[in-house]
C-alpha positions as CSV (number, residue, x, y, z in Angstrom):
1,X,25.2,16.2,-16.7
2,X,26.5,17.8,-19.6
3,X,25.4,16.2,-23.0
4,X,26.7,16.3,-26.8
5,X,26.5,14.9,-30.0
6,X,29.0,11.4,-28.6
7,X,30.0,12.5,-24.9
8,X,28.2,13.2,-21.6
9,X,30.3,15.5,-19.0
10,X,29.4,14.3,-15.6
11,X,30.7,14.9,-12.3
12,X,33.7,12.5,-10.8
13,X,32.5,9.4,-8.7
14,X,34.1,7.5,-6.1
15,X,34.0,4.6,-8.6
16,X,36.4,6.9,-10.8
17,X,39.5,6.6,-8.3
18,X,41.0,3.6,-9.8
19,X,40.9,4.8,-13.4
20,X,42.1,8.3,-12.6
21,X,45.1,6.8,-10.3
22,X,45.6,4.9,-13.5
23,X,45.8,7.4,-16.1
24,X,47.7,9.7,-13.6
25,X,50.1,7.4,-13.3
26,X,51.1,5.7,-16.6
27,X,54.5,7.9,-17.8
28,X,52.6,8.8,-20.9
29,X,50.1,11.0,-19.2
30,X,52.6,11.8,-15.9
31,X,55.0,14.1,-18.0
32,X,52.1,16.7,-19.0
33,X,51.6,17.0,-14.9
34,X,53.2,20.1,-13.6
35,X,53.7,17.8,-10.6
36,X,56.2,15.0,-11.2
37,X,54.6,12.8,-8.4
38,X,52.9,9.7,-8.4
39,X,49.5,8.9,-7.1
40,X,48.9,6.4,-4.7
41,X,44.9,5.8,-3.9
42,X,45.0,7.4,-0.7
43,X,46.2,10.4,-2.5
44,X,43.6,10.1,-5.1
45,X,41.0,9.6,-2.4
46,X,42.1,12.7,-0.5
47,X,41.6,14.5,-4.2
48,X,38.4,13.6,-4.6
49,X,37.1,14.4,-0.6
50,X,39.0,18.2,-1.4
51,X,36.9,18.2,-4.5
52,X,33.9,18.7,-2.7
53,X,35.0,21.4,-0.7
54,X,36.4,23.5,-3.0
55,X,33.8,26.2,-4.9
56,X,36.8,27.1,-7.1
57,X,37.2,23.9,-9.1
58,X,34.4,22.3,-11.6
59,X,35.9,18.6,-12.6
60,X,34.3,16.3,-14.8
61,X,34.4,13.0,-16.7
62,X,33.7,12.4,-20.0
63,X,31.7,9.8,-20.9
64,X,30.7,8.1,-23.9
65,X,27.0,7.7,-24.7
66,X,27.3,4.3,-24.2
67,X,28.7,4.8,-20.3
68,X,32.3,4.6,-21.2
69,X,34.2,6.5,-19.4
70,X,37.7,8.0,-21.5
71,X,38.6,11.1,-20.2
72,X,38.7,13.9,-17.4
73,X,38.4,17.9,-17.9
74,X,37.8,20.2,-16.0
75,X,38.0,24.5,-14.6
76,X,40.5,25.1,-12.2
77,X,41.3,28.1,-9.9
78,X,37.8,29.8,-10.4
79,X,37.7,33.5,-9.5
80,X,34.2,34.4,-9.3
81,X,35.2,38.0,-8.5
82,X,36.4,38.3,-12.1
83,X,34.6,35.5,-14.0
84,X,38.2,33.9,-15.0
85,X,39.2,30.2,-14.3
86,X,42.1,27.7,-15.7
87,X,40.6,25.4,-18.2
88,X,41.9,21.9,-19.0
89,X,41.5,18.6,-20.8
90,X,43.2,17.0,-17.5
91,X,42.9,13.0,-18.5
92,X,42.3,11.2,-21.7
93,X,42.4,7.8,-21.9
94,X,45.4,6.5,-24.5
95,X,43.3,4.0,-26.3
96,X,40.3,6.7,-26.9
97,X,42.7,9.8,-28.1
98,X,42.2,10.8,-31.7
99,X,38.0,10.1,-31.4
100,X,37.0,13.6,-31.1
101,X,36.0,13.2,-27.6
102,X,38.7,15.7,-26.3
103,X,37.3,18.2,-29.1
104,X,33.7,17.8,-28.3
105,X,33.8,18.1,-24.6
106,X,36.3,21.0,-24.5
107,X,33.4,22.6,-26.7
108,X,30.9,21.4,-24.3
109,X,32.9,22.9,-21.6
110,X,33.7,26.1,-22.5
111,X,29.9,26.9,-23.2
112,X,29.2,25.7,-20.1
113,X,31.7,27.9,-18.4
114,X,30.8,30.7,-20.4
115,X,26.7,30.8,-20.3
116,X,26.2,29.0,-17.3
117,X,28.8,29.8,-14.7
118,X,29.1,33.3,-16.4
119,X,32.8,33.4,-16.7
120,X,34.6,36.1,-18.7
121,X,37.6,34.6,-19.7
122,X,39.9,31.1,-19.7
123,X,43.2,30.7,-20.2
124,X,45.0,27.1,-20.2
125,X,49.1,26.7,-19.2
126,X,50.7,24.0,-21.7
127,X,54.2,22.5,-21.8
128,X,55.6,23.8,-25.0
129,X,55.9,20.0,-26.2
130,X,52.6,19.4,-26.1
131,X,51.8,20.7,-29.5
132,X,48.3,18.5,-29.3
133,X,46.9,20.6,-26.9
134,X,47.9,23.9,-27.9
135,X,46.5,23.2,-31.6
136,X,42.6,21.8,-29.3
137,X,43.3,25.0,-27.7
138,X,43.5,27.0,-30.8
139,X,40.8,25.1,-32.3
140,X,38.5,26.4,-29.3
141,X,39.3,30.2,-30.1
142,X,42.6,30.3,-27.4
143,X,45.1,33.0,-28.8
144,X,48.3,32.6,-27.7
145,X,48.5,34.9,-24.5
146,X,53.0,34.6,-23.5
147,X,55.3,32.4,-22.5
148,X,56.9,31.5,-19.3
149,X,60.5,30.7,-20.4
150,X,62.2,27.7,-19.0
151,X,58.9,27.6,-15.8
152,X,58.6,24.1,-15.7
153,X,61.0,21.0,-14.8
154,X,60.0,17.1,-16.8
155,X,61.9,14.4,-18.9
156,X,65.4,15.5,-17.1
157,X,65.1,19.3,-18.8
158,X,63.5,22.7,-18.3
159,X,60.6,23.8,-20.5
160,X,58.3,26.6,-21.2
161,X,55.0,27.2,-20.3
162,X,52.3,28.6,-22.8
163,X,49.4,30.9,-21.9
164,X,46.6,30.4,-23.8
165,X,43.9,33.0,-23.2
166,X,39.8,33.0,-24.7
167,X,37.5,35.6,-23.8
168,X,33.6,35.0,-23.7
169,X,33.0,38.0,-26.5
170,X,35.4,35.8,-28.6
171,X,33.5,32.8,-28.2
């Protein structure tokens, strides 16, 4: 475990499933998927057995200090060879956004990515909508790597993507 100032970062548990089907779910959090489909929990189940098998991922849940659980980031398509991976607030629970949780566990995160798994560099891929994210992301240190114009299909029209890139000497 992973612990801050008001969140603990811990790793997903089969008691999880249900939330995370939840929040994948609900059309709030759906349209920030690059995947348009929905969960159903023998999907979710098969997500979490991959999980384990996979060397390349690190997914955890935030916690509260008092055991609530209200979010979900995580490192995505590690490449040890040269110390980069995809970084990502994945999940935040609705009712907890706007705490500082997202902010404090992103912090968390990176540091932990950076002086214990000895990555290099992160980059994040955002809808161009989702101006919340991209300011966490320049709140982290994330400079504005390009744009992929029109790479992504949700709420019946194209959208960009935007790369977001931090390097460990910038951190």
């Amino acid at each position: 475990m992973i612990q801050g100032k008001h969140v603990i970062l811990r790793p997903v548990e089969e008691r999880d499933l249900p939330l995370l089907a939840a929040w994948r779910n609900t059309p709030e959090n759906r349209r920030f998927f690059f995947s348009p489909f929905l969960i159903n929990p023998g999907g979710q189940r098969k997500w979490y057995e991959d999980l384990f098998a996979d060397r390349n991922r690190v997914i955890l849940m935030i916690d509260t200090l008092d055991g609530q659980t209200v979010g979900m980031l995580g490192l995505d398509k590690i490449d040890w060879r040269i110390g980069e991976a995809e970084s990502g607030i994945y999940l935040l629970d609705p009712e907890e956004r706007g705490k500082g949780y997202a902010e404090e566990a992103g912090l968390l995160m990176i540091n932990y990515a950076f002086e214990e798994l000895n990555l290099r560099r992160l980059y994040a891929i955002i809808y161009d909508f989702n101006q919340g994210v991209i300011e966490l992301c320049k709140f982290f240190g994330f400079e504005q790597e390009g744009i992929l114009r029109e790479a992504a299909y949700t709420g019946g029209k194209f959208h960009d993507k935007v790369i977001m890139g931090l390097l460990r000497e910038e951190w």
